[in-house]
N, C-alpha and C positions, 0 to 999 in steps of 0.2 A: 216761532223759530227766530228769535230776535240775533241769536247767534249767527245767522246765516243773513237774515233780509236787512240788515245793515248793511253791512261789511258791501250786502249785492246792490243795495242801494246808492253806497258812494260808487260802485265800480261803472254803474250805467250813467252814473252823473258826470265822471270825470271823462268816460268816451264816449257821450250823447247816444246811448245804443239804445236802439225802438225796444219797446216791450209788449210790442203789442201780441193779445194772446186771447186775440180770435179763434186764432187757432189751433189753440194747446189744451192741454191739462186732459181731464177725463170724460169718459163717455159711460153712461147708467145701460147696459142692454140689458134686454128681459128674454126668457126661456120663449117665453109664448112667438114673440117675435122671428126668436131663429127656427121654433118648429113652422112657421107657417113659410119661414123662406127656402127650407129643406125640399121645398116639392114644389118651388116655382120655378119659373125658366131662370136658363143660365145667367140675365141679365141683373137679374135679382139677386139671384142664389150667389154669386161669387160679389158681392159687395157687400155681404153681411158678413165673410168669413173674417175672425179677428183672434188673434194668440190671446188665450187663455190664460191667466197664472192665480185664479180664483174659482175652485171645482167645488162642486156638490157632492155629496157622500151617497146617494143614489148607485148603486153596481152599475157599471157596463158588463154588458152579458157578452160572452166569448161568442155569440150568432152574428151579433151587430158590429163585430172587429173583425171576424171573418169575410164578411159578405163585403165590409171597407176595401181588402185587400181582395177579392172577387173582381170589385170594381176597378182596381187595378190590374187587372193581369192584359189590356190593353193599350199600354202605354207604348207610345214609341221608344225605342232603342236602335243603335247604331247599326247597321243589318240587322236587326231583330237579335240581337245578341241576348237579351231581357238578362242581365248579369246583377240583376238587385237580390241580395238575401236580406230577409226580416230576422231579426230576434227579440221577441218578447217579453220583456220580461213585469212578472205582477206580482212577485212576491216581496214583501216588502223589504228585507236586507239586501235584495238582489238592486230593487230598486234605488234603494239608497247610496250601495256602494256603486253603481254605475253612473247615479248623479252626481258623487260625489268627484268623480275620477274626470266628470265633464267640465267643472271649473265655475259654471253663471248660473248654476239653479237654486243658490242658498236663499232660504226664506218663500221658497214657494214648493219646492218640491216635496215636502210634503203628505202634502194634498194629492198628489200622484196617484191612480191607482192603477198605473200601469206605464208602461216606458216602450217606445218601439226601438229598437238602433237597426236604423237603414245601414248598410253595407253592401259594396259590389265586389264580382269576384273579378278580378285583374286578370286570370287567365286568360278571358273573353276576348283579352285586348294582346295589338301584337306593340314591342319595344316603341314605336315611336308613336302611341296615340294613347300615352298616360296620363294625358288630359279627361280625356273621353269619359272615364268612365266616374268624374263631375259632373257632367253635363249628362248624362244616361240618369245620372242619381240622382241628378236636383229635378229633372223633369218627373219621373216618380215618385218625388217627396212632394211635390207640388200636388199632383196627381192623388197623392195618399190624402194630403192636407182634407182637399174637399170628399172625398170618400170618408171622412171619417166625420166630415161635417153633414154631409148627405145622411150619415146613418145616427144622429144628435147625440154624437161622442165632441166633448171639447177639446180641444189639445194644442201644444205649442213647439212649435220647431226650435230645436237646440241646435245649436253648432258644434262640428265635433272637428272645426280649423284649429288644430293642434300641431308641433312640430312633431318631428318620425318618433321621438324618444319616447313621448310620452300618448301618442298612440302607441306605439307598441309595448306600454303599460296598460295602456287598457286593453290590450289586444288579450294579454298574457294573465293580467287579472279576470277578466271577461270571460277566458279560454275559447277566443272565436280562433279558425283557421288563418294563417299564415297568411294565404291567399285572397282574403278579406281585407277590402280597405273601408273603415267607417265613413260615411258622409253625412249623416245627420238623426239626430237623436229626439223622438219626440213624446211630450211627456203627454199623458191621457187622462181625463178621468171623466163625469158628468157635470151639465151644467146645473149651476144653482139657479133660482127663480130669477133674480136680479143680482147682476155685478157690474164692477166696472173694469172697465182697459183706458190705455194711453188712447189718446185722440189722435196721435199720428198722421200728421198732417198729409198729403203724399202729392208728391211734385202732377203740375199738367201731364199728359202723353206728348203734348207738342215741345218737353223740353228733352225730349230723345227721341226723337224723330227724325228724321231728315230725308227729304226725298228728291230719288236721283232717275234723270230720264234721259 
């Protein structure tokens, strides 16, 4: 890529900028590794979880998506209001045209063999707590994520941060209710034997921390 590592080349020379890249580029995981961290404690099991965007052609079976969302049906919610709806979708124009409408999936999606779009229903909530029902929805998408890792389904969280206009193009292409507000879209399928992900470096805890007495 002589087009590109030039050009990047003078740009770090003329503002002395570190390159160092310890700890970038990519990571090789293996299937075997994620099945054995599926059924160890939470210690384990939540440092192995990593967005997907390279799947195996292997079926997921509608048992092991079911029992995902099973595993969800105790998430906390704001009074217990539980105002999340799932829509499924696995067919693959359906799939398609719903990745398409989301904007960041070109070049992996694909591979898809299935799509969840999280959504809540706004009713739940009264005029001044229209924040909330982000916060309801990100804590069960969180929630979903590892249920669906728990059950050796891969997947990756899509963002569905869109302006009103063109959510409510997807709403109307989609045909979900009025009353549904999308918050996040994730795409599904199995893992292959060996892939790779970004290395994604991820800040201390001690640099959002702070403690007050």
């Amino acid at each position: 890529m002589n087009d590109v590592s030039k050009p990047f080349k003078k740009l770090i020379d003329k503002y002395n900028i570190s390159t160092d890249t310890s700890s970038t580029g990519i990571l090789w995981l293996s299937h075997e590794e994620i099945k054995k961290s599926e059924t160890a404690g939470f210690r384990q099991f939540s440092q192995m979880r990593n967005s997907v965007r390279d799947f195996g052609k292997e079926p997921v079976s509608k048992v092991k998506l079911e029992d995902a969302f099973k595993l969800c049906e105790r998430t906390p919610s704001a009074c217990n209001r539980q105002s999340w709806r799932l829509h499924v979708y696995n067919g693959r124009d359906q799939i398609d045209k719903i990745c398409k409408l989301q904007l960041g999936c070109k070049g992996f999606s694909e591979d898809f063999q299935g799509v969840i779009l999280l959504c809540t229903d706004i009713r739940c909530y009264a005029f001044h707590e229209m924040n909330q029902y982000f916060v309801d929805g990100g804590i069960y998408a969180m929630n979903l994520l590892y249920a669906l890792q728990a059950n050796d389904i891969a997947a990756i969280p899509l963002t569905m941060g869109h302006k009103t206009g063109h959510l409510n193009k997807i709403k109307h292409e989609m045909h979900l209710p009025a009353n549904e507000q999308p918050i996040l879209l994730i795409g599904y399928g199995s893992y292959k034997d060996k892939w790779k992900v970004a290395a994604s470096k991820r800040k201390s805890w001690k640099s959002c921390v702070s403690w007050n007495s």
